[in-house]
Structure formats: C-alpha cells, structure tokens
N, C-alpha and C positions, 0 to 999 in steps of 0.2 A: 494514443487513446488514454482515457481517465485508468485501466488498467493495461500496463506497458507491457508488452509481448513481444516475442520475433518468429520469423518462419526458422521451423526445425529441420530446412532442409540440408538433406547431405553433402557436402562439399567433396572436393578430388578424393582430399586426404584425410578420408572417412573410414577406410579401411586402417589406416596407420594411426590410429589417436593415440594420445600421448600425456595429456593433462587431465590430471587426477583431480575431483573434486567432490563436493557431499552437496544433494540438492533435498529439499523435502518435497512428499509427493504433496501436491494442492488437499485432494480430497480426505488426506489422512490428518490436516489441520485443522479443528474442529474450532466455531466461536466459542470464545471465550478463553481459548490456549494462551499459554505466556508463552512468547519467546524473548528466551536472552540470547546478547553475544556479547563479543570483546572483542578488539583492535590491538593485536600483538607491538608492543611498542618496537619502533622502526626509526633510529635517532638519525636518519639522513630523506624521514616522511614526514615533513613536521604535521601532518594530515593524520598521526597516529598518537600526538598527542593529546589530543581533548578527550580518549580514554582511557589511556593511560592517566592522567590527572584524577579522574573520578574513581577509575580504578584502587588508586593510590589516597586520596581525600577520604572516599568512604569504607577502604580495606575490604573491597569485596571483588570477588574473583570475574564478574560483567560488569560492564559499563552504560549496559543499552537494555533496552526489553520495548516489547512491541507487544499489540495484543491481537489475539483474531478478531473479527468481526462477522467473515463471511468466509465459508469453507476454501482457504488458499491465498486471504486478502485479509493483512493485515493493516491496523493503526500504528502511525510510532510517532514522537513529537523528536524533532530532530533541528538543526539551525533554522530553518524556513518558516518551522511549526509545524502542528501536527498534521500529516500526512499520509494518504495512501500508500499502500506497500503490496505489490503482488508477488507473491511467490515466485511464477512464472518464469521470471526472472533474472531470480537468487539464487544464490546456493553460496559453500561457506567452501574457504582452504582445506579448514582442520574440524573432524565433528568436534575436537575439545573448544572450539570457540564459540561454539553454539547451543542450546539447551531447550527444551518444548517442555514446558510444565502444565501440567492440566488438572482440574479437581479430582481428590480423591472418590474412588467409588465408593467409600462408606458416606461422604459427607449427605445429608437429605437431601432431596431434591437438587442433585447437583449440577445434573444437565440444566433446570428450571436456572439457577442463578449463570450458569456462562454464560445461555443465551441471554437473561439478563443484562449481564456484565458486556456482552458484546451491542447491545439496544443501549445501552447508556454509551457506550465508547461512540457510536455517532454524533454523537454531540457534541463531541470535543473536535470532530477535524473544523481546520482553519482558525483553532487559538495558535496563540505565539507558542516562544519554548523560552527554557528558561535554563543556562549553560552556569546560571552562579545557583539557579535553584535543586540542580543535579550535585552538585559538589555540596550546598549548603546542607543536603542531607542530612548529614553530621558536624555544619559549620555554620549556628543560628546566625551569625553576624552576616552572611552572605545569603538569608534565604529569599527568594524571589521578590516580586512587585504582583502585582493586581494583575488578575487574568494569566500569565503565561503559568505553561505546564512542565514538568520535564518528565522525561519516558515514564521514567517508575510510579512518579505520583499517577499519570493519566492511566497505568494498569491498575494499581491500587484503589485511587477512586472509582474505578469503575464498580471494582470488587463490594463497595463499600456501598454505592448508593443502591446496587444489587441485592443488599443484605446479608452478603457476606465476604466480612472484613476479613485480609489475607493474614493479618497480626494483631494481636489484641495488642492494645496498650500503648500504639504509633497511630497518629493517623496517617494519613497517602501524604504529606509533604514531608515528613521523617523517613519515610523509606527508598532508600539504596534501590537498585538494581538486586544488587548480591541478596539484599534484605529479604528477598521475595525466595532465595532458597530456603529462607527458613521456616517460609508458616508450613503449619501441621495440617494445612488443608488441602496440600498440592502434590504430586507426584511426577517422574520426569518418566513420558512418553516419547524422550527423544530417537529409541531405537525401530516406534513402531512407525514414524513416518519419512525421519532421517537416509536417506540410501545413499551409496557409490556409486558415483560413474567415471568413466573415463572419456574425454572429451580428444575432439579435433582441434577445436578452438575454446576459446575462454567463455565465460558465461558472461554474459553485458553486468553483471552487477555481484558481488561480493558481500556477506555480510559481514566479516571479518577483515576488509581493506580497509585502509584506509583513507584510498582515493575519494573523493568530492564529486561523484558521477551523478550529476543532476536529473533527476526524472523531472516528464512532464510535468507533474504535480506538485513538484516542490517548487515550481515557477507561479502554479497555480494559486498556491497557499500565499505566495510570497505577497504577489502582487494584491489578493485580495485582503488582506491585511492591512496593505499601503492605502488602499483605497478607504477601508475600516477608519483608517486611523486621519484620513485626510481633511484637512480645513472645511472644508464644504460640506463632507459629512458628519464632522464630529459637530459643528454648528446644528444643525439641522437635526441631527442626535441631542443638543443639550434644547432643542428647542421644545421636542415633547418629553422630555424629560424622561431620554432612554440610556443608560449606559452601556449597549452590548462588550462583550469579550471577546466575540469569532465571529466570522462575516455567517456563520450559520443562525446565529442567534440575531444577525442585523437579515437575516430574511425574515423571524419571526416576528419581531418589530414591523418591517413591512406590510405582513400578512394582514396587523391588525393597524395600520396606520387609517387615520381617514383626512390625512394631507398630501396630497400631491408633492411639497416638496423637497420632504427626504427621497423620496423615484426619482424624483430629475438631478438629486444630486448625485447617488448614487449611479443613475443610467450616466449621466455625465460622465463622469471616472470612468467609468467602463469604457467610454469611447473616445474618452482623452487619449485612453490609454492602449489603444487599439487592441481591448482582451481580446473581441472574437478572433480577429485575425492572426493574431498570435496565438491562441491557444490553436486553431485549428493548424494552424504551420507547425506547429509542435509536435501534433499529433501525428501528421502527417509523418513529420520525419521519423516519430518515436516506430513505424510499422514500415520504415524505412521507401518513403515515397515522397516524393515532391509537393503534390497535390491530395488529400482525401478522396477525389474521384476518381483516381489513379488506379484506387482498388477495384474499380469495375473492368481494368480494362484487360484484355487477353494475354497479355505480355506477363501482370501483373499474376495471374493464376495458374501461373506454370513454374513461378516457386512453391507451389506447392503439392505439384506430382511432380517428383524425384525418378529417373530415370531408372528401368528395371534394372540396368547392368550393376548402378550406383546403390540401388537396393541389396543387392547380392554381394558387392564389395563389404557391406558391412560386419562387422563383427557381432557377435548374440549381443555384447556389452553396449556396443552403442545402439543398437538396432534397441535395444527396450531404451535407455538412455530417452533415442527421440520419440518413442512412443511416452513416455514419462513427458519428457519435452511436450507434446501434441497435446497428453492430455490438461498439462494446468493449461494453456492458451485457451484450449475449449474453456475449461471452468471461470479463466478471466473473463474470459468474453461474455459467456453465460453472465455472471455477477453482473459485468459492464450493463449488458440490454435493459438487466430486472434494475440497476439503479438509475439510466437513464430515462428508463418506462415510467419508474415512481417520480421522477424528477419532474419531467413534462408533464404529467398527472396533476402532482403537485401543484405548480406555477398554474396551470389550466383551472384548476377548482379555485384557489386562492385569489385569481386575478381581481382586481376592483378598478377604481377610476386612480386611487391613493398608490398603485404601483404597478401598472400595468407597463410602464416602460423598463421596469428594469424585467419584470418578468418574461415579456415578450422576447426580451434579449435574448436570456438565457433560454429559451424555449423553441428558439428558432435555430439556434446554435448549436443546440441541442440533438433536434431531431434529424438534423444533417447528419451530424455523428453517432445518432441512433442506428440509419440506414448502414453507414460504415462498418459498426461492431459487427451488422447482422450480417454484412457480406464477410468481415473475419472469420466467423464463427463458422457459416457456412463450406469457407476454404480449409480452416483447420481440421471439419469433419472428415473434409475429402481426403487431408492429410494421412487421418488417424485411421481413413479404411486400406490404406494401402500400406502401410506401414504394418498393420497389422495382419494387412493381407499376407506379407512377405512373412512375417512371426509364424502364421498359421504354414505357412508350406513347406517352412524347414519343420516344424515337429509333425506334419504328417509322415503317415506310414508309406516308405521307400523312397524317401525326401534324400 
C-alpha cells in the first residue's frame, strides 16, 4: 500500500527474542519533526558509502534528514526522489544514529509554522534528488541542476516558505544534514518518541542500514518521473508552455489545461507502462499477498488473531513491542484512507474534458485500494484488541 506495513503477528520463536533494536512510536512524531540519521561506514557494504561521503564532504555528524508530514509519515528525498516514508516500518540499529528535532517551545506560534512546514513538504513528493546537491552543500562547484532536491534542502525549504527559516544567513541549498543541529530554533525530542525493543525477527526496514530495500513508493516516484520527463510529455509540456518539476505539479498543469492532449499523453505512459498493474502487484506484495483481494478472504484474517497459547508465550517486552507494532499500522492506515479519500475527491472535483483520462486512471485505481486500506485497518483493530486484551489480564488483580 502507499503506506508499507506488516502483520504484527507472533511467530514460534516469540517467547525467545533476541534482536535488539530502537523503533519510534508513530503518534509521538509530530508534523513538522526533523528526523536525522547516518549510515555507519561498512567498507565490505559499498551501500554505506553515499553517507559516508556526505558525511565526510559536509563534516557533519548525519548524512540524511526527513521531515514529518503526517503524525508517523514521513517525507525524505532519497535516489528515486522524494518519497513517502512510514514509520511503521523502521526503526534504527543504534539510537546514536538516529535524531528527532522539533521546534522550540519558546519560538511563536511554533506548532502554526510545523504544520506549516509539513503543508509545504507535500509539494515536493515525486521531485527528483539530487546526490552532487547533498555533497555540494559545502562544494559550490558540484551544486545541483533545476528542480532536484536533496534531503536537507527539502526540510529546510520547507521551513523557510513556512516563515520560519532553520538558519539565518544560508538559504535551504547551503544546508548539510548536520547543518540543521545547529539553528537555535530546534530541540532534540529524540527520547520522547524513540523506545527499545527486542525483536524475534528483524524489522523489514532499517534507518541506519545501508541495504537498498526498495519500498513500494520508491517504484512509484521512480517511474512517474520517467513518465514526467518522457518525449511525449515534455512536448506536450513545451506546447502550452508549462515547465513542471514533480509529477505533482504536472497534475496541477492538468487541473487547469483546456487541451486534451497533454491527458492522452500522460494517460498513454501510464499504460505504456503498465502503472496500475504494477503498482497494485506491489501493493499487494508490500501486505504480503499475491492478489489485493486476497485481503478479504478467511485464510488472510487469521494472521491477525494470534493464538492464545502464542499470546501468553510472550514476553512483557515483546508483548508491548507488538502492541507498538499494531498501533503505527493503525495510524498508516488511518493517514492511507484520509490521503486516498482527498485523492479521489480531488481527481472527481477537478475532472474536465482536458484530463479526464489521466484522472479516471488514477481514480479508479485508487479506490480499489481505498476498499483494501479499509479492510487493513479494520484487521489491525482486531489485532490491537487482543493484544491488548492479553496486556490487560497480566496486570489485572491475581493475574
């Protein structure tokens, strides 16, 4: 799904866990958070040195920053471009490689500019990135091209068209990662959302690895970009004399086209390129199923009540672990429906005769995978009453 989740269910060897990690709780990530990390260098990972390098270019202690948007659901611009990020998910090796900075409580209206800063960071998913513009930091010879982002800049600008700039004196393409320790407008709340757990298995996704573990969305970014940038669009682009940056800004083009045929180029690509189908096989696998309608069926909702016996093998530590676990899925999910909901909303108000093919696309593809989130959501409830059911009967009284 557009936010990548898994079932939290308990496996044999749930009583015996073994692998130590640090996750943040979803709901304690607030829009507008910075989060940094780093990629410990690994000279037999060569996947660990493109942070190491920025590391080492712009002499600051991260290489990476991401920003909230949506309590648990971060932005981050990364090789693909800028990208969704669900918590859900993640979690880090070491908390030293990780960092959650958030506005000071003296600054004025401080909540007013995150949410800010997080209403502007939508605007940037699906620009490119920019891996000489992250180094060029502090090396003008190397600094980007037109339109791509790299991490810091896309926290930075956000800050900035919010009205409140993280550093006087730089604008957002001068700032490092590391950069962003230093304005006086930020504090690090890394201990009130950050926690330990001890795991059975690994967490599907690392911030701090430096493995290449491809989400959904970074397929998604990928390809609509290709499409962005492709002959028949970019014609069609110079024909009314639009230049977008992100295939969000070639909707907004759309919205107000009154030519039929930048829609039939852009619907074209789309099914040159078989998006729906591959996006919804994506999906499918990302919630580990073959088919999306897979999720309705009886076989499918019985990972998600865990056998009593397998409840009670658990340890306190894992037992909250998957209650933590349970609840960012709920919150992905939740975020998922309300941005699915706005999406199809969106395309439906917007529709004209000038793009009604590309928007029906996404509208109809859409709302398949609207019905899907709602059936997640609904199972992960299930999940989280029973889990918690179990919590509740060891602190009752003569438990």
């Amino acid at each position: 799904m557009r936010r990548e989740t898994r079932s939290a269910k308990p496996g044999r060897g749930a009583a015996k866990p073994s692998i130590k990690a640090f996750v943040f709780v979803p709901r304690f990530v607030c829009p507008g958070d910075i989060l940094l990390t780093r990629v410990p260098l690994n000279l037999l990972d060569t996947s660990t040195f493109n942070s190491t390098a920025i590391q080492a270019a712009t002499g600051a202690p991260f290489s990476h920053a991401a920003l909230c948007i949506e309590p648990g659901l971060l932005i981050e611009a990364i090789g693909t471009g800028v990208c969704r990020l669900a918590l859900g998910q993640t979690g880090a090796r070491s908390n030293k490689n990780v960092k959650l900075l958030r506005l000071n409580l003296d600054v004025p209206n401080g909540p007013v500019f995150a949410q800010r800063a997080a209403d502007f960071g939508h605007q940037y998913l699906s620009r490119g990135y920019s891996i000489s513009g992250a180094v060029g930091a502090r090396i003008s010879a190397l600094r980007k091209g037109r339109g791509d982002l790299f991490c810091s800049e896309l926290v930075a600008r956000a800050y900035m068209e919010a009205g409140c700039p993280l550093l006087t004196g730089k604008s957002p393409g001068e700032l490092a990662p590391g950069d962003i320790l230093k304005s006086d407008v930020l504090r690090d709340v890394t201990k009130l959302a950050l926690v330990p757990v001890t795991l059975d298995r690994p967490l599907a996704f690392y911030l701090d690895d430096g493995s290449h573990f491809e989400r959904p969305v970074h397929w998604e970014v990928k390809t609509k970009l290709e499409i962005l940038g492709s002959e028949p669009v970019r014609r069609e682009l110079e024909a009314v004399g639009r230049d977008p940056e992100s295939f969000f800004e070639l909707e907004k083009v759309l919205r107000a086209s009154t030519s039929p045929n930048l829609d039939v180029a852009v619907h074209s690509e789309l099914v040159r390129r078989s998006f729906e189908q591959e996006y919804r096989q994506r999906s499918a696998s990302s919630i580990g199923v073959q088919e999306p309608a897979d999720v309705f069926k009886s076989e499918f909702s019985t990972r998600f009540q865990p056998p009593e016996e397998e409840l009670k093998a658990c340890n306190a530590e894992t037992l909250r672990f998957l209650i933590l676990d349970t609840e960012s899925s709920i919150v992905s999910f939740q975020n998922d429906i309300h941005s699915r909901t706005e999406d199809i909303q969106k395309w439906r108000s917007y529709r004209t005769d000038a793009n009604k093919k590309t928007f029906k696309y996404f509208e109809t593809m859409q709302v398949e995978l609207l019905r899907i989130s709602e059936r997640m959501l609904a199972l992960f409830k299930q999940q989280e009453q029973l889990l918690k059911g179990e919590e509740a009967r060891r602190t009752s009284p003569g438990a």
